[in-house]
C-alpha positions as CSV (number, residue, x, y, z in Angstrom):
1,X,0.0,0.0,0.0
2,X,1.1,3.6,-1.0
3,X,2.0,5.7,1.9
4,X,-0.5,8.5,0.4
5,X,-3.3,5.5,0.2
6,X,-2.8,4.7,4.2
7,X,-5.3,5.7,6.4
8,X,-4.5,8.8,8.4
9,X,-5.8,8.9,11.7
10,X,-5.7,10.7,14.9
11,X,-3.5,11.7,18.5
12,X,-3.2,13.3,21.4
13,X,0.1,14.1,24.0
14,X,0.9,16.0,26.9
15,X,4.1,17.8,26.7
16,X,5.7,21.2,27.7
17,X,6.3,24.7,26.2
18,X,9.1,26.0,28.5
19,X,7.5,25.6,31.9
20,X,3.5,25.5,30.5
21,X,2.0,22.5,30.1
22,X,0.5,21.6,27.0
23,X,-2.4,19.3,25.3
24,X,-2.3,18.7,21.9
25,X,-4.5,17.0,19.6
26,X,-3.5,16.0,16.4
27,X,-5.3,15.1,13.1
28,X,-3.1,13.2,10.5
29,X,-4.1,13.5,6.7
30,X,-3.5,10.5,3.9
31,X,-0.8,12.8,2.6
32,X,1.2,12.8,6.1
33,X,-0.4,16.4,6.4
34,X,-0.8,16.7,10.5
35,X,-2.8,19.3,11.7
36,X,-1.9,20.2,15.7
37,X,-4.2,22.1,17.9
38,X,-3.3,23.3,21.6
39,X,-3.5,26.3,23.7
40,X,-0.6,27.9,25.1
41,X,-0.4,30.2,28.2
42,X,-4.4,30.9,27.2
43,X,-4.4,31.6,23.5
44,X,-5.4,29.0,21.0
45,X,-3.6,28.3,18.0
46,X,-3.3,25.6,15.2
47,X,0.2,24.4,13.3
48,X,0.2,22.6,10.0
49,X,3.0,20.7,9.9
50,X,3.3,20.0,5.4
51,X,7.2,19.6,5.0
52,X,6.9,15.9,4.8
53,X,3.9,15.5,2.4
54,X,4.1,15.4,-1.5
55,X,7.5,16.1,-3.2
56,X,9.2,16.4,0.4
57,X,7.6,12.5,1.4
58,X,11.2,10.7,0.3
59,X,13.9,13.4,2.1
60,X,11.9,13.4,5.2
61,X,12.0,9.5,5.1
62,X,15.4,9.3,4.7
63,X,16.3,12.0,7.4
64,X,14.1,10.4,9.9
65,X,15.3,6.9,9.6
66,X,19.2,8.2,10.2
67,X,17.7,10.0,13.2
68,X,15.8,6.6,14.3
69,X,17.8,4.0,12.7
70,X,17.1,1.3,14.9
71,X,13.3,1.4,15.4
72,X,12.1,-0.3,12.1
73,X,9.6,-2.3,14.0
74,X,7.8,0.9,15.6
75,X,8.4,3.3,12.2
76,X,8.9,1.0,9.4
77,X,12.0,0.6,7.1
78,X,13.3,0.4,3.6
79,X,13.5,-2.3,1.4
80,X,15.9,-2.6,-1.6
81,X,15.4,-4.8,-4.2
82,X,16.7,-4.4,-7.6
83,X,17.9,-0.9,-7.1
84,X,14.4,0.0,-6.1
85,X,13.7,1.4,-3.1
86,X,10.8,0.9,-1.1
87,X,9.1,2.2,2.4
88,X,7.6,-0.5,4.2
89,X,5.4,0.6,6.7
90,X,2.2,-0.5,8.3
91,X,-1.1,2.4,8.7
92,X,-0.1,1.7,12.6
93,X,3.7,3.1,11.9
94,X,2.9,6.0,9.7
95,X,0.8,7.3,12.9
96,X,3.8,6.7,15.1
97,X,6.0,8.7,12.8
98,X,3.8,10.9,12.6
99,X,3.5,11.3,16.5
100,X,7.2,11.0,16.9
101,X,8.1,14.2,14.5
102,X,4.9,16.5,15.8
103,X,6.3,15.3,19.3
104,X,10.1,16.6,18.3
105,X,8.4,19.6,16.4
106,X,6.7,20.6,19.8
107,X,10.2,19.7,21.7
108,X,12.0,22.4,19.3
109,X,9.3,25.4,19.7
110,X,10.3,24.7,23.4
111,X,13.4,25.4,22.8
112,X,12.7,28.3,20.5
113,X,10.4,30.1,23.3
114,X,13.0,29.6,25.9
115,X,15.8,31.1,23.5
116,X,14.2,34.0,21.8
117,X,11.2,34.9,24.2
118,X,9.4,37.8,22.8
119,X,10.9,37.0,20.0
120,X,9.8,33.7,18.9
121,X,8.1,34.5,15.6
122,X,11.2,36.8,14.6
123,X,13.5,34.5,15.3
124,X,11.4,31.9,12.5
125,X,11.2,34.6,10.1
126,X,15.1,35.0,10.2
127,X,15.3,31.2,10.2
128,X,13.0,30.3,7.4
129,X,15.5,33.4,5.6
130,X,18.7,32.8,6.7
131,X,19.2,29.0,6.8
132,X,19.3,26.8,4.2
133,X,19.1,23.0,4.4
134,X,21.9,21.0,5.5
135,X,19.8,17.6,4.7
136,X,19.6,16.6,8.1
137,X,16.5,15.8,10.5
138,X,17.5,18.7,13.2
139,X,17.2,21.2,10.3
140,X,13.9,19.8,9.0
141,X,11.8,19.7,12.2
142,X,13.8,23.1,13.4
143,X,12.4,24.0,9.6
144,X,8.6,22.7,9.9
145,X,8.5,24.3,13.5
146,X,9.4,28.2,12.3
147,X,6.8,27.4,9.4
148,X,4.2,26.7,12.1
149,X,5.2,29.7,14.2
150,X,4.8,32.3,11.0
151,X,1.8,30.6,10.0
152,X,-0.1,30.8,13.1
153,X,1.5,33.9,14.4
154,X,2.8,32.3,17.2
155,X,3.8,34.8,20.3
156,X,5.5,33.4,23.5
157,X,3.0,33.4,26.5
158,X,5.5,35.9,28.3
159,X,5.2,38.5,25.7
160,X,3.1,41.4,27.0
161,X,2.9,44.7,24.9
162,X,2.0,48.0,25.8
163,X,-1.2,49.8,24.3
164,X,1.4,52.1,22.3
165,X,-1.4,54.9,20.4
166,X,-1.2,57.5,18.5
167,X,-0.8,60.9,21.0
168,X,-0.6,63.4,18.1
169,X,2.4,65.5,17.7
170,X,3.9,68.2,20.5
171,X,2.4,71.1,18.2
172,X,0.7,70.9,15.0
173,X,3.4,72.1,12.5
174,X,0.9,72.3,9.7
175,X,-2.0,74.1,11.2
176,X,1.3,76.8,12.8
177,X,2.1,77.3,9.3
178,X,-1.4,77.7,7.4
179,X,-2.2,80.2,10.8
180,X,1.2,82.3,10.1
181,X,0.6,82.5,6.1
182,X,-3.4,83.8,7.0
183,X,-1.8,86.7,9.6
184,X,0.7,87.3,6.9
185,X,-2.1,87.8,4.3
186,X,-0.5,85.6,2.0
């Protein structure tokens, strides 16, 4: 079976954004698509985690089974035969694979929030930017998670802003100058 014609399915863990605890509830597509809702420090948001599905499928395989090489009975495996290379994997262990990268994705905004605070979505924009692939597994999920931060405008719990308005100028330069040119008579 195709991975794209395997079931997708559904998950839920408990983890930890810095020091808040966490609930997340996950929805996995056919495509690998997962879609992860949870609130943090009160605010709802949803990540999308796509990196994986469609043209990506075959990288993030092979990154993911150099970062797990020895766990072909929980995630699957690769068969070669004939110089062609198949994934072997069971409905069952595309959902743990699935739970195992959302679970590292949601390990590495942790990390993230504690290393950039306030500026968590910045530091994805500059990220997403800045670094290009180095074909490994830390740089995809680091990758996925600043994708899910921009997309869902993540802000750390402990950012709090100011109500910063607009207090109008010291003097009104404009309505100075019309007054002086209609005393003038000009």
């Amino acid at each position: 079976m195709a991975w794209v014609d395997q079931p997708g399915g559904e998950f839920a863990f408990d983890t930890r954004v810095v020091d808040s605890p966490v609930h997340v509830e996950c929805s996995v597509e056919n495509s690998g698509v997962v879609t992860c809702n949870f609130s943090y420090m009160g605010r709802p948001y949803t990540f999308r985690l796509t990196k994986w599905s469609g043209g990506g499928l075959r990288a993030f395989h092979d990154v993911f089974f150099e970062q797990y090489p020895d766990s072909s009975a929980v995630y699957g495996r690769w068969i070669t035969a004939y110089s062609d290379c198949q994934l072997r994997q069971t409905p069952e262990q595309k959902m743990h694979m699935m739970e195992r990268v959302t679970r590292d994705v949601f390990s590495c905004l942790s990390d993230i929030v504690a290393s950039s605070q306030r500026s968590v979505l910045d530091y994805a924009v500059w990220f997403r930017e800045n670094k290009r692939s180095d074909d490994t597994y830390a740089w995809l999920v680091t990758y996925v998670t600043c994708c899910a931060i921009v997309h869902s405008n993540f802000l750390a719990g402990n950012a709090v802003f100011p109500d910063v308005r607009f207090q109008g100028g010291p003097t009104d330069e404009v309505a100075e100058r019309v007054s002086k040119k209609r005393k003038a008579g000009t």
